[in-house]
KEMI-432693 format. One record per residue (C-alpha): residue in one letter; residue number from 0; x, y, z. Coordinates in pm, 1 decimal. Layout:
// residues N
{a; NUM; {X; Y; Z}}
...
***
This chain:
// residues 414
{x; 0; {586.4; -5916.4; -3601.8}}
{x; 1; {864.5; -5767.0; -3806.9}}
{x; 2; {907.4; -5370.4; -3814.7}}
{x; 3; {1012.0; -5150.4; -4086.7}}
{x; 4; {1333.9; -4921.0; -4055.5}}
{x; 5; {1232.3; -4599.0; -4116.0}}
{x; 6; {1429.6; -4247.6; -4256.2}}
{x; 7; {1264.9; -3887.6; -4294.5}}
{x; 8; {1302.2; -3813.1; -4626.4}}
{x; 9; {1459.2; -3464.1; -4673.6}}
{x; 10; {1213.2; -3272.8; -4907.3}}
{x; 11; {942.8; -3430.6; -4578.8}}
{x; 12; {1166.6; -3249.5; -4300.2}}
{x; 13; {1222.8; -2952.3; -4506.9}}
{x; 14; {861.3; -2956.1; -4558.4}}
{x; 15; {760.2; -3009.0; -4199.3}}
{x; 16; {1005.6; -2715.3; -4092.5}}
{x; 17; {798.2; -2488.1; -4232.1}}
{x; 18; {480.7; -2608.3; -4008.0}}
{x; 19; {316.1; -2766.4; -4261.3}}
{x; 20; {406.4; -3072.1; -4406.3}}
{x; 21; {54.8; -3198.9; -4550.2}}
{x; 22; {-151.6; -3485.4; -4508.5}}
{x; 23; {130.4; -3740.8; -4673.0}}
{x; 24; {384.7; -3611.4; -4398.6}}
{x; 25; {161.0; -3653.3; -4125.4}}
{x; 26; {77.1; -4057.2; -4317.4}}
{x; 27; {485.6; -4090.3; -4313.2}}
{x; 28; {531.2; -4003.8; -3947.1}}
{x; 29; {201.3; -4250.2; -3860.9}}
{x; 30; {347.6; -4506.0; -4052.9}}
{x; 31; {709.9; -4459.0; -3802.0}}
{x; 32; {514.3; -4411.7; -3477.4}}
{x; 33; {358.7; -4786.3; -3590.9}}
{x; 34; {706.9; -4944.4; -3623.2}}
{x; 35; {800.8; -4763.5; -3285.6}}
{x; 36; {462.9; -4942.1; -3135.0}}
{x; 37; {584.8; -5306.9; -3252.6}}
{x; 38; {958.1; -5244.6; -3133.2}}
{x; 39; {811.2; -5171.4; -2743.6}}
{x; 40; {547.3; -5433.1; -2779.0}}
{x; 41; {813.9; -5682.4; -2873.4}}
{x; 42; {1008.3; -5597.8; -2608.9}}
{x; 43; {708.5; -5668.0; -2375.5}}
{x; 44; {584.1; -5991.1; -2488.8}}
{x; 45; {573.9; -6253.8; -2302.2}}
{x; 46; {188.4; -6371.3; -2220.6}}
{x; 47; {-34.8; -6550.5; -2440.3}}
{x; 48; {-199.0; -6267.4; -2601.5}}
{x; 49; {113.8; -6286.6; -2838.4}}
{x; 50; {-74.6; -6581.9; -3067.4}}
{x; 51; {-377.4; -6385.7; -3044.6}}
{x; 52; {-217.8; -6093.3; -3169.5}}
{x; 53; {-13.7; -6290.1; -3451.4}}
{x; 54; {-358.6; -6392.6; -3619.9}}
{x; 55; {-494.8; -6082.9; -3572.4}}
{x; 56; {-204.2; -5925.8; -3816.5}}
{x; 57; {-242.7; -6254.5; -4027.5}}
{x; 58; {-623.9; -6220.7; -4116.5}}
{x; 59; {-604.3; -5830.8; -4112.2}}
{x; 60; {-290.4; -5632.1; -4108.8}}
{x; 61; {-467.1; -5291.3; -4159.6}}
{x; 62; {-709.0; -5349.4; -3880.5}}
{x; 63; {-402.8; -5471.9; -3731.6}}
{x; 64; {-177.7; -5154.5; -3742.4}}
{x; 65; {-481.2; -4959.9; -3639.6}}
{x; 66; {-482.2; -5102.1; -3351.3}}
{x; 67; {-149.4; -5113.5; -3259.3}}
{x; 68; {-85.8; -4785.6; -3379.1}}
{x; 69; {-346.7; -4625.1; -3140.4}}
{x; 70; {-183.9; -4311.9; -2980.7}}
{x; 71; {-255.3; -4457.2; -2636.1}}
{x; 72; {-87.5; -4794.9; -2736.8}}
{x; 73; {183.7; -4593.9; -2755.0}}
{x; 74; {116.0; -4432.6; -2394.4}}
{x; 75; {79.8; -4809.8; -2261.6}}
{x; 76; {406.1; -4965.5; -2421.7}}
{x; 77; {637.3; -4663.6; -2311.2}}
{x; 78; {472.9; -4619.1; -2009.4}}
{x; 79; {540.9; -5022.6; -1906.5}}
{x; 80; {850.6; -4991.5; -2097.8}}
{x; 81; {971.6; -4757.0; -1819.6}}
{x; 82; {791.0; -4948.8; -1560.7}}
{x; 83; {1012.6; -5281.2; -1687.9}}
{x; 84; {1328.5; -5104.5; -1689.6}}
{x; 85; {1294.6; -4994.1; -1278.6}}
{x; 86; {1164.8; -5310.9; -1203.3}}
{x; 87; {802.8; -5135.8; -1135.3}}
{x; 88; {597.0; -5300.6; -1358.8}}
{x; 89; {278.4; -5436.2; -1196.5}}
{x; 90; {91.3; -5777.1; -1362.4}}
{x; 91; {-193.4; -5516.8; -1510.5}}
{x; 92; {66.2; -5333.7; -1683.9}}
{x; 93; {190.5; -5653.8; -1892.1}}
{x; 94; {-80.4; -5781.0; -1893.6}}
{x; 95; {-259.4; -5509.1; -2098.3}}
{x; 96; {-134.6; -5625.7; -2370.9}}
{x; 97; {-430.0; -5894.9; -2375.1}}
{x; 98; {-691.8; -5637.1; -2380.1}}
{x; 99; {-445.6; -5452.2; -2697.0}}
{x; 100; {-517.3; -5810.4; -2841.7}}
{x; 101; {-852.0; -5900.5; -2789.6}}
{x; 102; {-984.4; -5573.4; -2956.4}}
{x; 103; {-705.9; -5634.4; -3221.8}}
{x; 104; {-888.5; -5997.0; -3314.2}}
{x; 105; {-1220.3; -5852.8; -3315.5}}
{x; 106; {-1139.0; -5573.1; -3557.2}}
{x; 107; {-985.1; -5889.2; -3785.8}}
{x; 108; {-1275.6; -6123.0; -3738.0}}
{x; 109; {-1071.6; -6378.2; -3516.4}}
{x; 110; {-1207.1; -6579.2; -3242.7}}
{x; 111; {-1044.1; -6610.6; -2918.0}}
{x; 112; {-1023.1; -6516.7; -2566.8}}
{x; 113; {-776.4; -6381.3; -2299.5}}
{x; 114; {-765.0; -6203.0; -1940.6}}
{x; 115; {-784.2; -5869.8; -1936.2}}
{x; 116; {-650.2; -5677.4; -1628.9}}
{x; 117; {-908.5; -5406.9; -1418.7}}
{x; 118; {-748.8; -5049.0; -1332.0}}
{x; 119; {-964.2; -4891.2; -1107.8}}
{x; 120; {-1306.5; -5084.9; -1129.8}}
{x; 121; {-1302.3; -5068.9; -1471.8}}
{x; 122; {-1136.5; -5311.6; -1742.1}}
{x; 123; {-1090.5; -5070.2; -2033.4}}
{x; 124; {-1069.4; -5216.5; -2392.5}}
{x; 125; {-882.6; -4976.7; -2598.3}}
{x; 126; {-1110.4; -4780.5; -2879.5}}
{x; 127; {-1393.7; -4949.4; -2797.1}}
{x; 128; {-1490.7; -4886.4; -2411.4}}
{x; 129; {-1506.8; -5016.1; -2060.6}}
{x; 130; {-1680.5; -5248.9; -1870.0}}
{x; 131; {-1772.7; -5169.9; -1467.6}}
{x; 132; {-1584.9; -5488.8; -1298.0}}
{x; 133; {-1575.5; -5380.7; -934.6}}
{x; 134; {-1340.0; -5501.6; -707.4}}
{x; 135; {-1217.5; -5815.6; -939.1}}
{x; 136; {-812.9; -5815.3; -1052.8}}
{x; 137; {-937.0; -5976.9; -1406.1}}
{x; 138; {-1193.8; -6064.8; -1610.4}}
{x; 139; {-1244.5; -6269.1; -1907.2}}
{x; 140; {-1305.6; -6149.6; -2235.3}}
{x; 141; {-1354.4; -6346.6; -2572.8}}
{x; 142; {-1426.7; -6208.7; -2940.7}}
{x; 143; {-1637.1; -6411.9; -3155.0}}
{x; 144; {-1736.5; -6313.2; -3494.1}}
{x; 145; {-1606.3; -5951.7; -3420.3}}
{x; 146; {-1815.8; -5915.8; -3106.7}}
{x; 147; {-1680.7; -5918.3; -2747.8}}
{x; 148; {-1850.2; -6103.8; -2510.2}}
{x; 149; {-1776.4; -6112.2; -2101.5}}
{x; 150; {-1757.3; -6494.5; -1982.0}}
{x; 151; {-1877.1; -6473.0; -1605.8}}
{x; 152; {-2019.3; -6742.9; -1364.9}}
{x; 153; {-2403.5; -6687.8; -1469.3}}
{x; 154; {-2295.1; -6744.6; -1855.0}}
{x; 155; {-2156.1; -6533.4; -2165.9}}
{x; 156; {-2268.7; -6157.4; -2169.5}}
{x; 157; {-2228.0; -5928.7; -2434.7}}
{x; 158; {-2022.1; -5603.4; -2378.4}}
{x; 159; {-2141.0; -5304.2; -2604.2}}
{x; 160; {-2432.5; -5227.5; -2421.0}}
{x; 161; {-2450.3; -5522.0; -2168.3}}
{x; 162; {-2473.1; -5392.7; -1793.0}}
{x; 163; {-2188.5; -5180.7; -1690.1}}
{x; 164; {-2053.3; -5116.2; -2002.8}}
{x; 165; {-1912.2; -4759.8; -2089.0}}
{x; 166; {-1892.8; -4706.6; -2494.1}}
{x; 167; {-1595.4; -4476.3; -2578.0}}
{x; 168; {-1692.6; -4103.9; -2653.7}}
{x; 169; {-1630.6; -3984.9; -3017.5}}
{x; 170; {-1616.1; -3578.1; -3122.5}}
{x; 171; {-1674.2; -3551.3; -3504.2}}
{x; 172; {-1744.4; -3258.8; -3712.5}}
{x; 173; {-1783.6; -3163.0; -4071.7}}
{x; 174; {-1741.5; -2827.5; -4253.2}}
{x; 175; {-1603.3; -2720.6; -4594.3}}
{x; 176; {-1600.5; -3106.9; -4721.1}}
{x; 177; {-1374.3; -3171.1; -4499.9}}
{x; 178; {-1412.9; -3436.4; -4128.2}}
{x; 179; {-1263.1; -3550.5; -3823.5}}
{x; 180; {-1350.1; -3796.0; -3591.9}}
{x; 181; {-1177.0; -3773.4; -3276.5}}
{x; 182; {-1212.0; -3997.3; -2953.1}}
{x; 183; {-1237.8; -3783.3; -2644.1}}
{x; 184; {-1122.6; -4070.7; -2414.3}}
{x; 185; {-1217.2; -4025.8; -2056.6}}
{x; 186; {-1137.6; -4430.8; -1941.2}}
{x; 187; {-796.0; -4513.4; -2115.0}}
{x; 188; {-546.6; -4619.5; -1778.2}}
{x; 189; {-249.9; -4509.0; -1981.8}}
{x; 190; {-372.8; -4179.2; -2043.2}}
{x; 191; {-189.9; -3979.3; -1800.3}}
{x; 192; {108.3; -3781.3; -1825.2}}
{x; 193; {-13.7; -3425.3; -1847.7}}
{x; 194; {93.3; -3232.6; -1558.3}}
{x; 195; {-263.3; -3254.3; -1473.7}}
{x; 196; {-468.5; -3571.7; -1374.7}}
{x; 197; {-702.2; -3709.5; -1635.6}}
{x; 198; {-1058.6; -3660.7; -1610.8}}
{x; 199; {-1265.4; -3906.2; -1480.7}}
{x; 200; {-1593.3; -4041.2; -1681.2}}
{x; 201; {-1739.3; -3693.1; -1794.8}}
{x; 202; {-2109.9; -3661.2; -1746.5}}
{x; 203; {-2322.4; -3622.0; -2047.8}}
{x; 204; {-2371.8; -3278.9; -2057.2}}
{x; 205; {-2032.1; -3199.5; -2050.3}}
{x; 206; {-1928.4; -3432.2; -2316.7}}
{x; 207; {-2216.1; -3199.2; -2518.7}}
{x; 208; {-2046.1; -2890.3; -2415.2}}
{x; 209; {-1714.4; -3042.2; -2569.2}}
{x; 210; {-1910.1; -3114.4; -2901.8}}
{x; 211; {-2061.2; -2765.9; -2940.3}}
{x; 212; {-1710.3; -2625.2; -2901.5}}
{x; 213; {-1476.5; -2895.1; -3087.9}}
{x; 214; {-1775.0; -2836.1; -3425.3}}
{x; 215; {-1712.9; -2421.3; -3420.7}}
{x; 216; {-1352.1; -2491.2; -3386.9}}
{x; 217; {-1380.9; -2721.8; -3678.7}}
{x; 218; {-1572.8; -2484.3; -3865.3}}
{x; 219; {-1311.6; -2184.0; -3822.4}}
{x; 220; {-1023.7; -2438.4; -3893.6}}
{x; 221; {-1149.9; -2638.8; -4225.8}}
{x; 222; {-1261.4; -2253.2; -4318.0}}
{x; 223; {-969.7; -2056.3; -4279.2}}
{x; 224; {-688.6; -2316.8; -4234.7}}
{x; 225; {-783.7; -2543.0; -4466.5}}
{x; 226; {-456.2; -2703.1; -4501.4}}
{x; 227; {-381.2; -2748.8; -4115.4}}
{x; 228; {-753.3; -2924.5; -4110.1}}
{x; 229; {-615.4; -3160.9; -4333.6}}
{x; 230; {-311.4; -3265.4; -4130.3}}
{x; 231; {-497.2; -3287.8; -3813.9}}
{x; 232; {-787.9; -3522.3; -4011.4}}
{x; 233; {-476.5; -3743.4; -4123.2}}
{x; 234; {-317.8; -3790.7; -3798.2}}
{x; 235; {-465.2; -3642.3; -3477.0}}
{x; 236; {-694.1; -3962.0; -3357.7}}
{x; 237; {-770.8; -3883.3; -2960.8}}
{x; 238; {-848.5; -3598.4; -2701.8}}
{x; 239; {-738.1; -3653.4; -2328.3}}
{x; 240; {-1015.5; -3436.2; -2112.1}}
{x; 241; {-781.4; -3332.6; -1790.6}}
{x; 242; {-907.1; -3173.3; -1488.7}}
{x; 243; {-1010.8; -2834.8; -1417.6}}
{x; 244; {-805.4; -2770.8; -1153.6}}
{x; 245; {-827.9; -2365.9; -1228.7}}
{x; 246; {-1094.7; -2236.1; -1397.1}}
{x; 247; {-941.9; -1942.9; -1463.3}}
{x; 248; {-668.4; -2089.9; -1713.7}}
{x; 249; {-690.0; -2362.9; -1926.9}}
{x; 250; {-422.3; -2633.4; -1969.0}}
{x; 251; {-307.6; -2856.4; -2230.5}}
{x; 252; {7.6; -3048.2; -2330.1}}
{x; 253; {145.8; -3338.2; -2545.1}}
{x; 254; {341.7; -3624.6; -2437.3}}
{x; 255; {664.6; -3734.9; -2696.6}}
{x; 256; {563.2; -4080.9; -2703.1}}
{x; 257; {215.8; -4071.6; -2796.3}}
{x; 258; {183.3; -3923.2; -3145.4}}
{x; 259; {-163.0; -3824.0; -3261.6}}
{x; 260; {-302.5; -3753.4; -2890.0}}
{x; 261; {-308.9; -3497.0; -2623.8}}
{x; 262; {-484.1; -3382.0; -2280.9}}
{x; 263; {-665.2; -3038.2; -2249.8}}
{x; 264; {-943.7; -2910.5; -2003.7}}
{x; 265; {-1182.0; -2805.2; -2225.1}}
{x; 266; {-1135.0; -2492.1; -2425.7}}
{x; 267; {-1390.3; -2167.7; -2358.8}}
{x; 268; {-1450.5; -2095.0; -2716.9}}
{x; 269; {-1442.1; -2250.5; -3078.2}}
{x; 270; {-1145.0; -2033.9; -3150.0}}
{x; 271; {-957.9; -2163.6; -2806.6}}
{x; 272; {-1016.2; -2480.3; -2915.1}}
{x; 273; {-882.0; -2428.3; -3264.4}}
{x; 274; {-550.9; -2243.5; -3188.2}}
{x; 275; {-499.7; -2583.7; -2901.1}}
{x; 276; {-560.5; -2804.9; -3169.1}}
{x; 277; {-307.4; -2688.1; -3389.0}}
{x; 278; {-55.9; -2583.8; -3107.4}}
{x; 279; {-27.5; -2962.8; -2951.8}}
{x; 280; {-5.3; -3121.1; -3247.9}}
{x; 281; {252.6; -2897.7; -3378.1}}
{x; 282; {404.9; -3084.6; -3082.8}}
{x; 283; {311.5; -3456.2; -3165.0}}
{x; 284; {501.4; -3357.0; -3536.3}}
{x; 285; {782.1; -3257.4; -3374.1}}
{x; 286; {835.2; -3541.5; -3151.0}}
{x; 287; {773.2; -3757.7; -3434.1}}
{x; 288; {1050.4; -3601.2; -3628.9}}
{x; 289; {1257.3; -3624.9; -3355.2}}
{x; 290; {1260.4; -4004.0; -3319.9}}
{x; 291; {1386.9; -3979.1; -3635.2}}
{x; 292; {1596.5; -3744.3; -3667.2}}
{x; 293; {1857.5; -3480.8; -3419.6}}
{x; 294; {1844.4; -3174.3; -3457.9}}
{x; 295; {2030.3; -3009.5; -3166.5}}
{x; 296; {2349.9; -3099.1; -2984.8}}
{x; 297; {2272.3; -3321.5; -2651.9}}
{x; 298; {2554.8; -3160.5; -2528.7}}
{x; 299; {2430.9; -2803.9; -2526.1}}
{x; 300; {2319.6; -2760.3; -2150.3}}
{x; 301; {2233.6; -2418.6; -2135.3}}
{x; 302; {1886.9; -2281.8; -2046.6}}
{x; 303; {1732.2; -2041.1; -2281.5}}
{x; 304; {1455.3; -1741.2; -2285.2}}
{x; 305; {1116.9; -1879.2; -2390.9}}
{x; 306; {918.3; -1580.1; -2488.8}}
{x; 307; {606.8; -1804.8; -2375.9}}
{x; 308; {718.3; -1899.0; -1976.9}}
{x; 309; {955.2; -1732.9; -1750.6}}
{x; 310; {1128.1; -2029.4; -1633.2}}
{x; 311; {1481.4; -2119.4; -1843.5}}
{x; 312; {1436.1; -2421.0; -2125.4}}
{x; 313; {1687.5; -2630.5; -2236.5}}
{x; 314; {1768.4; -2636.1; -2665.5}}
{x; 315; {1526.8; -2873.1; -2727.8}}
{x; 316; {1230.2; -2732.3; -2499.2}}
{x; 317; {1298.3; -2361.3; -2668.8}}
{x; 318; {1311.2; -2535.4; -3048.8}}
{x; 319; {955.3; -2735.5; -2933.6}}
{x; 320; {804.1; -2397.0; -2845.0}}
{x; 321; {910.3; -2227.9; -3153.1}}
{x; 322; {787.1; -2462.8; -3348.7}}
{x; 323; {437.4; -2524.8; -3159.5}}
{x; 324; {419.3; -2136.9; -3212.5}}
{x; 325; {481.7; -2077.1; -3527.0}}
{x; 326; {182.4; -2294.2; -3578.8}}
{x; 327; {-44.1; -2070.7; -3281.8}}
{x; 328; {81.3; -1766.7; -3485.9}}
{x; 329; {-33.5; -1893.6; -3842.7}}
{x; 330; {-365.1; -1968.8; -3715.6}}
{x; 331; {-475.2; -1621.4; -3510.7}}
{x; 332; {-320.8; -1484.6; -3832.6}}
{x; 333; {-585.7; -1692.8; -4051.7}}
{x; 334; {-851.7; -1560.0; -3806.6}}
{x; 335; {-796.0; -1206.3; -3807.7}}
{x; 336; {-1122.4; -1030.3; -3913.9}}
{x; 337; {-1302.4; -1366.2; -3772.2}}
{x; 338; {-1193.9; -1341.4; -3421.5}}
{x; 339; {-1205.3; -1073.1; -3242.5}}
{x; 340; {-865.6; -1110.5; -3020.3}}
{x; 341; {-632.5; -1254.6; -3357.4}}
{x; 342; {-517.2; -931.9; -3465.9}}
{x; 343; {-362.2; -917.5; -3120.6}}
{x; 344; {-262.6; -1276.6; -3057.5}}
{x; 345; {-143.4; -1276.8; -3408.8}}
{x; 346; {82.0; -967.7; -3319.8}}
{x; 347; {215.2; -1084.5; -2991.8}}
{x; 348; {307.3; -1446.1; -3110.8}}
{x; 349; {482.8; -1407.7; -3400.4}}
{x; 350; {755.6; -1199.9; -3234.7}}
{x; 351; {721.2; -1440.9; -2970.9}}
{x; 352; {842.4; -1706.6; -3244.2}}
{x; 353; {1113.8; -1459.3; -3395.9}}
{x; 354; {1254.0; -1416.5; -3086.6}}
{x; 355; {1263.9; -1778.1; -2988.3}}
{x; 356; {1405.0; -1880.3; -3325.8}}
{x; 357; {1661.6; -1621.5; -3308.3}}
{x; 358; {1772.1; -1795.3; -3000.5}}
{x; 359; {1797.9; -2103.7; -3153.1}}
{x; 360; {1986.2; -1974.9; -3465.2}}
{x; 361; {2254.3; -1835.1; -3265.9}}
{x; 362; {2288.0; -2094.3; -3033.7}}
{x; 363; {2559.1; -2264.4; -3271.0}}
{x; 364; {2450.9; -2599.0; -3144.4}}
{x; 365; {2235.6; -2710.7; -3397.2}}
{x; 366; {2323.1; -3047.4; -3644.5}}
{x; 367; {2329.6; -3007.7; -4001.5}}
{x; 368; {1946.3; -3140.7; -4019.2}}
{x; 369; {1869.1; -2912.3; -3741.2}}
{x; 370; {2002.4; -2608.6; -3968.7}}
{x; 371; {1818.7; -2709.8; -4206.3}}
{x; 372; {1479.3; -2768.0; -4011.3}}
{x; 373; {1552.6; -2375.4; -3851.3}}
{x; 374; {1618.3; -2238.7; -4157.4}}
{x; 375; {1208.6; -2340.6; -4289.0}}
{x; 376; {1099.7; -2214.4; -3948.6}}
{x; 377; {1282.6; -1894.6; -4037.0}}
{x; 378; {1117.1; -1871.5; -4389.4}}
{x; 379; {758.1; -1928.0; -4179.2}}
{x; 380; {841.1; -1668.8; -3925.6}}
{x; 381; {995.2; -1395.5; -4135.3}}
{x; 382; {643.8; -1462.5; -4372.2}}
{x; 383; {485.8; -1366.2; -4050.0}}
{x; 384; {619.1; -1100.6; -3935.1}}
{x; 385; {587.3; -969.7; -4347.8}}
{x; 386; {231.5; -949.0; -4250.9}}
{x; 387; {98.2; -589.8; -4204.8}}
{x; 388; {-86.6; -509.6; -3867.8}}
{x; 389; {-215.9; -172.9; -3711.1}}
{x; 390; {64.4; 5.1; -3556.0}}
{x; 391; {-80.9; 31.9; -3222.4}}
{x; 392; {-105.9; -329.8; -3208.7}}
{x; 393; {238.9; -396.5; -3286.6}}
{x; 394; {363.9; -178.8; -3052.1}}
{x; 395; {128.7; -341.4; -2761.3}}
{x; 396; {301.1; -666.1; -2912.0}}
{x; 397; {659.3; -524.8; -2842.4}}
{x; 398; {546.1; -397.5; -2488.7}}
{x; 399; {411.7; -720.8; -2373.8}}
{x; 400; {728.5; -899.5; -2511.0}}
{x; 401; {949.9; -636.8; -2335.5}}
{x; 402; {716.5; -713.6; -2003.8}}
{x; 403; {756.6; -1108.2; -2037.7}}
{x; 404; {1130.7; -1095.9; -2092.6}}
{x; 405; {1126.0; -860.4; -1750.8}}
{x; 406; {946.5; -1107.2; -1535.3}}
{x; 407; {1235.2; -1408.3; -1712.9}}
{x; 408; {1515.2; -1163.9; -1620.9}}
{x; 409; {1385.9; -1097.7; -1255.6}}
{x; 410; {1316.5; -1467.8; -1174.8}}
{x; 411; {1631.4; -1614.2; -1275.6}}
{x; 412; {1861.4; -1323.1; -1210.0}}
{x; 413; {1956.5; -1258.7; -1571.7}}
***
């Protein structure tokens, strides 16, 4: 498996800087997240699967790369990248690789057959589903002519459908000619990472509830963001349902290494769930860029204001947060006159990313490229704050502002 050296080309950072870099952009940072994919996985071969995998890319290199370019590949081979390193990883975390290359050869029409590990009762195979395997370390799975098939004692049964099987969930939606289909993964064992445990199999209902709210968020984005909708359609692949832990706040955050996915509980409204959308995968683009490119000075350890959390973030936490809100600001500014709260949210975030930036301007420990990338961030924010709203509003915006950098003074003694 050979792997591509990748560079960001400057007109695609300056371009990204700004918060939107377009469909292409988001294609260019796929394309580097795939290389990233084959550098961990060749660092982790080492069973059998490797052959499998090998003819897989031989008879299909685009079903190939979709595969290994899952999101949640990416979760698995830094995850048990780490694990190798510490001298924690377990059998099933090698030897997941087998069920990466069983699904591989039956998205490229090539036979074969390998042992794929059980986490938790279930052996998962990635983008397609699960099968119920009890208490059982292993169990064998073959492709044949694209299908997957279990072999057991009693014979050869077909998964999709068979008994026990669990079918990956899908959210898809469809409004102003443009659509998404998302999977909404509740069985993945590498999907953890959040802050907040993963959800467990959702029951039906729920997994309706999360379709009703992802299609009006859909709506409102492809509608008044058309532009955004296009860059999450090109590159945002899978939803992580976490826990409701409080259901009086909602949670939801990205992990670097897994481009294109993130966890969430599920949002309370179509406009929630827009406004997350577009905040964590302002994140995944970052961290994308980032493999790619430095943009702050490692040696910088100071702890800055984040106008979004009173605890103190390093550089690189504060220039993350500016960046995922500049994004959060754009779209409450799209749907002012749509949304009741935007005029509000719209008012309080964008001097939430002026202050942050300013932060980050005058922090003098930014690289030339990281200059650069805060000087489109500044064009984007001062655009913002261009934008007229109701001067009662504004002020409310400076008073809350005011209040948050209060509570940040009080708790660290600043």
């Amino acid at each position: 498996m050979t792997v591509a050296v990748h560079r960001l080309a400057p007109d695609t950072l300056t371009a990204l800087a700004g918060g939107l870099g377009g469909a292409e952009a988001i294609h260019e940072l796929r394309r580097t997240r795939l290389s990233k994919h084959l550098l961990l996985i060749r660092y982790l071969l080492g069973s059998h699967s490797v052959e499998l995998l090998e003819r897989a890319r031989q008879a299909d290199p685009a079903a190939f790369q979709r595969v290994i370019g899952d999101p949640l590949t990416g979760g698995w081979a830094a995850i048990t990248g780490r694990a190798v390193l510490q001298g924690e990883a377990s059998a099933g975390d090698l030897g997941y690789l087998s069920a990466i290359a069983v699904v591989a050869a039956a998205r490229a029409g090539v036979d074969g057959s390998v042992t794929v590990p059980v986490h938790h009762g279930l052996a998962v195979l990635p983008g397609v589903g699960a099968v119920e395997a009890g208490d059982a370390a292993t169990i064998e799975v073959s492709t044949t002519g694209g299908r997957l098939f279990r072999l057991t004692a009693d014979g050869v049964v077909e998964l999709s459908g068979g008994p026990g099987w669990l079918p990956l969930r899908r959210l898809t939606a469809g409004a102003r000619g443009q659509s998404i289909d998302l999977a909404l993964d509740d069985l993945h064992p590498y999907r953890h990472g959040h802050h907040v445990p993963p959800a467990n199999r959702l029951p039906g209902d729920e997994v309706r509830r999360w379709q009703e709210t992802f299609t009006g968020a859909w709506t409102l984005l492809a509608t008044a963001l058309p532009e955004r909708a296009a860059e999450l359609a090109a590159g945002l692949e899978t939803l992580v349902p976490l826990l409701q832990t409080d259901p009086r706040s909602a949670r939801s955050a990205t992990i670097r290494h897994a481009f294109g996915v993130f966890g969430l509980t599920r949002p309370g409204t179509p406009a929630d769930f827009a406004v997350t959308l577009v905040h964590e995968f302002q994140h995944s683009k970052l961290s994308a860029v980032l493999d790619l490119v430095q943009l702050t000075d490692p040696a910088d350890e100071r702890r800055y204001f984040a106008p979004w959390r009173t605890d103190p973030r390093p550089l690189p936490g504060l220039l993350q947060g500016v960046y995922a809100f500049a994004g959060v600001a754009d779209t409450w500014r799209a749907l002012r006159g749509v949304v009741p709260v935007a005029e509000a949210r719209f008012a309080e975030t964008r001097l939430q990313v002026d202050r942050g930036l300013t932060a980050v301007e005058e922090s003098g420990s930014l690289t030339a490229d990281g200059l650069r990338f805060a000087a489109g961030l500044r064009r984007t924010a001062d655009r913002l704050l261009a934008e007229p709203v109701p001067d009662g509003v504004a002020r409310d915006a400076r008073d809350t502002l005011a209040r948050l950098h209060g509570a940040w003074r009080d708790r660290n003694g600043r």
